[in-house]
C-alpha positions, -999 to +999 in steps of 0.1 A: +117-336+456+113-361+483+089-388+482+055-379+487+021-397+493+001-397+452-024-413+436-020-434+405-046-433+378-053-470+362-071-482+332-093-511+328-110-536+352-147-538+357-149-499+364-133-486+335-104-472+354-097-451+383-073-433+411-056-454+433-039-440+465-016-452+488+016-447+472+045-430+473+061-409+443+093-389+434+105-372+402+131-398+388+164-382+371+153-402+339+118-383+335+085-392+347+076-403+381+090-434+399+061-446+422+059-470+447+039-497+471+047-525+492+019-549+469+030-531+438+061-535+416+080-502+416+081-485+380+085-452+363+055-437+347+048-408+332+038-375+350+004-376+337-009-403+355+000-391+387-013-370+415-002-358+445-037-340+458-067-368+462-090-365+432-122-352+441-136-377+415-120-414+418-131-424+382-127-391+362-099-399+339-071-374+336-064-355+303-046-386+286-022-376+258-026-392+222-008-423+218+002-420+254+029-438+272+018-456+304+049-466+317+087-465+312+108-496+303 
């Protein structure tokens, strides 16, 4: 999988959380998705919060996991 344009779901801030486009993602070798944008620090994240179609609903969460992990160290 080559990179490809996704949106990034976010929680917190004054709207509770929502998708935010305008980066680009690829599958990493480690697991999860490595996602990236120029005013955004590159990072791994988990393939949950990721989406490669634009959400019809901007702030409709996705189906978080228990105990979730939001991003990889």
């Amino acid at each position: 999988m080559g990179k490809e344009k996704a949106w990034v779901w976010f929680k917190g801030g004054l709207k509770g959380g929502l998708w935010e486009g305008g980066f680009l993602a690829s599958k990493s070798q480690e697991g999860g998705i490595t996602i990236e944008r120029a005013d955004f620090v590159t990072c791994r994240v988990p393939d949950w919060r990721v989406k490669f179609d634009e959400p019809k609903d901007l702030l409709k969460e996705p189906e978080i996991p228990k105990e979730a992990i939001w991003k990889y160290i």
